[in-house]
N, C-alpha and C positions, 0 to 999 in steps of 0.2 A: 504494500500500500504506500503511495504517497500522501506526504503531508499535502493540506490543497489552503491552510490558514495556519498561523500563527497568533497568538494572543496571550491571555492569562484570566485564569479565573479568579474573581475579587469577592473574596469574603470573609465581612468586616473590615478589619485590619491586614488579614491576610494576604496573599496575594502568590496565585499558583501560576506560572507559564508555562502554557502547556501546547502542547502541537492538536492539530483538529484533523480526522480521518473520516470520510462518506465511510459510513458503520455497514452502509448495501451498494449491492450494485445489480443494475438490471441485464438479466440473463436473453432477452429478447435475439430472439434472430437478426440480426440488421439485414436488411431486402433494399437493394439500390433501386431507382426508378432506370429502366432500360428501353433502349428503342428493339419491339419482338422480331426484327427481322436479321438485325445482327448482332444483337447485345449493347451496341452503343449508349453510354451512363447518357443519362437526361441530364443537362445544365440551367443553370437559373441565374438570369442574368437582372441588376438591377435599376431598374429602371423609374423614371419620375414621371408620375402620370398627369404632368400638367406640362413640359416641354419635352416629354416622350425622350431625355440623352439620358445615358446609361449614366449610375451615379456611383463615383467611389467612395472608398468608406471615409476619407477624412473627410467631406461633406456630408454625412450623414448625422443628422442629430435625433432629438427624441421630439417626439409632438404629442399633445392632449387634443384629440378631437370632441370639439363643443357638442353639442343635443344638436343645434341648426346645422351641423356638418363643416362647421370654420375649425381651422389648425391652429392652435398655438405652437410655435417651434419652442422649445427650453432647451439653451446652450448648457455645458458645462459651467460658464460664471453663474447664470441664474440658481442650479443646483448646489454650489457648493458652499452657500452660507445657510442649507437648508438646517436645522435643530435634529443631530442624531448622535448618539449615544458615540461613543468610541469605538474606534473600528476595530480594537482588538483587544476587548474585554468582555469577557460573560460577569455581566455585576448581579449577584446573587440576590433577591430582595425578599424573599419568606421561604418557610419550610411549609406543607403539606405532606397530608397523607397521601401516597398515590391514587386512592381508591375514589377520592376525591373531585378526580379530572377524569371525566367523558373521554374516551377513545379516541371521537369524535374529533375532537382540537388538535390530536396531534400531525405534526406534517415529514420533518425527516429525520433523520439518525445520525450520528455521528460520534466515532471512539475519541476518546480525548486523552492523548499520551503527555507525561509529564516529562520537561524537559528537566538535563540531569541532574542541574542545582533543583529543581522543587519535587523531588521524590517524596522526601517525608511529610513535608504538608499537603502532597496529594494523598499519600497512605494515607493521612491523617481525617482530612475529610471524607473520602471514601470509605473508611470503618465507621466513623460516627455518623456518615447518613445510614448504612447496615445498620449499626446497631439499632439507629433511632427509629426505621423504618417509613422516614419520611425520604419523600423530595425536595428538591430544590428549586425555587420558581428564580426565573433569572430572566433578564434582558441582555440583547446580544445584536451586532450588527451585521450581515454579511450580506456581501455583493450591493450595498450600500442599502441595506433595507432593513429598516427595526424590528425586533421581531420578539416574541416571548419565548421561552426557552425552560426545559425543564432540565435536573441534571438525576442520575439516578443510578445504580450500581447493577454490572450485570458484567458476569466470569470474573471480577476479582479488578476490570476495568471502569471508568468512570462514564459513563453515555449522557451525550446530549442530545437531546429533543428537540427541535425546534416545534413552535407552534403554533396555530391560529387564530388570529384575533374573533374575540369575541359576534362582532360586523363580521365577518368570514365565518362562518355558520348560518348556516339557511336555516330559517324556520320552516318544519313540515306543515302545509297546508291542503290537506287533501278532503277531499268533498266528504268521505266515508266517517270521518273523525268527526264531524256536525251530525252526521244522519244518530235517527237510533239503530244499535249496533244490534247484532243477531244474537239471541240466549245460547251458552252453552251448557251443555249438560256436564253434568258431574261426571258420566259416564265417560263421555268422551276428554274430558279433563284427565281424567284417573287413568285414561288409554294411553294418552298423550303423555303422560308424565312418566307411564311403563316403557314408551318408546324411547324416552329419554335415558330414562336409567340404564336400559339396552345398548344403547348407543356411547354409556358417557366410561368413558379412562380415567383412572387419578393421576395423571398427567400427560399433556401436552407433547407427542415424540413429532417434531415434522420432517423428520426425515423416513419417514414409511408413506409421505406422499410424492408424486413426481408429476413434472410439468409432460402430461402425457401428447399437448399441441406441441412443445417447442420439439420433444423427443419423434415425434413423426414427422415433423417438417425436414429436420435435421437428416434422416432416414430416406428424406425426398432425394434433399439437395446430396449426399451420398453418393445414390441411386443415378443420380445424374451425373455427377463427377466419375463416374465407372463405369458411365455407359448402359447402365443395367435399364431394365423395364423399371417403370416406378408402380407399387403396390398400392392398393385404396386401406386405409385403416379401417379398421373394425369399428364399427359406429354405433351409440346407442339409441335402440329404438325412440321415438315420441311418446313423450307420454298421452296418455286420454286426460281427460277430463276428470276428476271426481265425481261420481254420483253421489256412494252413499260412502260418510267421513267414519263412521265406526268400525267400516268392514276393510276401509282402509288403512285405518290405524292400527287393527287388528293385523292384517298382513303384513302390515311394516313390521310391527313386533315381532311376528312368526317368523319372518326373514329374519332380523336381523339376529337372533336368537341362535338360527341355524347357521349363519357368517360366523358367530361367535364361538362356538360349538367346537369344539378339537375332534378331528376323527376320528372314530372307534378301531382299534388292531385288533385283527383277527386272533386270536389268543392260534399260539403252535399245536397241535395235535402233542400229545403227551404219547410215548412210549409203552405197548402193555405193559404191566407191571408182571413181578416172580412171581407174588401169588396168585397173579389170574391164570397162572401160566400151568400152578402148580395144581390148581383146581380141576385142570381137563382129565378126564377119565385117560388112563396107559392103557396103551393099545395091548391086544391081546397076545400073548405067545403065540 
């Protein structure tokens, strides 16, 4: 991994410098755009759609397009007396409980390795949020944008979260949520709740799941690299509709019961024994 930031995380008095690492990376097939008759990459050239000449990048600036469809251009002078935090500090400002913060809010990931003078005050922070079992809400700047940030312990390393403002969260507004909603029965509660326990692990393994599109596509593009015919992947059926939700919930249970279920071994035939041996009537003189 490369470092991709530099900064230091400030709390209280403290003060950690640490290197900043993308904690993921996206596993996506990259697919170039081509011309199908001989592979030729597509280009994209840029261009100003009000004197139509190609435009290079040191003229290019950033613009707010109005409601009436007018441009404001904003230079880099106009930008840079904007009000933003430090460009290279995580400033710590409360602890929380994690359980606290909605899923919901969070946006990226990133490992946070302690440069060689601040070892011990990162150990030091990092066992006392363990211990404490809280977060750490922080502000933080990158790629010149403010943003909220959580800090939180995970293998023994310290992870930043960044996160979404409050306004960046959509309120659910759907027509169903005003209607009156449909009765369910206890029955079907008690069903559902059986499907769940059928279904539920005491912990979280993801690695017994696999990206089974990227793993076929990759098996295409192979396929093509070698020359070979390319194969159709196994696909699952469409489902129907629900009719009736009990007898559904019942066959999920059934299923999933039988998924769960270890195979039964044919037990080995056993060997006659001496005394059944010794039981048969001797044959006659």
């Amino acid at each position: 991994m490369r470092s991709m930031w530099k900064g230091s995380v400030s709390f209280g008095l403290v003060t950690i410098p640490i290197n900043l690492y993308a904690a993921t990376e996206n596993k996506n097939v990259s697919l170039r755009q081509v011309h199908v008759t001989d592979g030729g990459r597509i280009q994209y050239k840029r261009f100003c759609t009000i004197d139509g000449e190609e435009v290079p990048y040191a003229d290019i600036a950033k613009g707010y397009e109005t409601d009436d469809g007018g441009m404001v251009v904003l230079t880099d002078e106009d930008l840079k007396d904007l009000p933003l935090s430090s460009s290279n500090a995580i400033d710590v400002l409360e602890f929380v409980p994690l359980e606290a913060i909605d899923p919901l809010h969070f946006d990226r990931h990133y490992y946070l390795e302690p440069q060689k003078a601040a070892v011990k005050p990162y150990v030091l922070l990092r066992d006392a949020l363990h211990k404490s079992g809280h977060v750490a809400i922080a502000k933080v700047a990158l790629r010149q944008r403010e943003t909220l940030a959580l800090l939180r312990v995970h293998a023994d390393v310290m992870v930043m979260t960044t996160m979404l403002w409050p306004d960046e969260v959509r309120t659910p507004d759907f027509g169903f949520l005003r209607d009156e909603l449909p009765q369910v029965r206890p029955q079907e509660l008690s069903m559902a709740g059986s499907l769940i326990d059928s279904l539920s692990e005491p912990v979280f393994d993801p690695d017994k799941y696999t990206d089974s599109y990227r793993e076929a596509l990759e098996a295409v593009i192979d396929a093509k690299v070698a020359g070979r015919k390319t194969t159709k992947p196994a696909g699952r059926s469409p489902k129907t509709d629900v009719v009736d939700l009990m007898a559904a919930l019942e066959a999920s249970v059934s299923e999933a019961k039988k998924a769960r279920k270890p195979a039964k071994r044919t037990p080995a035939k056993k060997p006659a024994s001496t005394s059944t041996r010794s039981r048969r009537s001797p044959k006659s003189a």
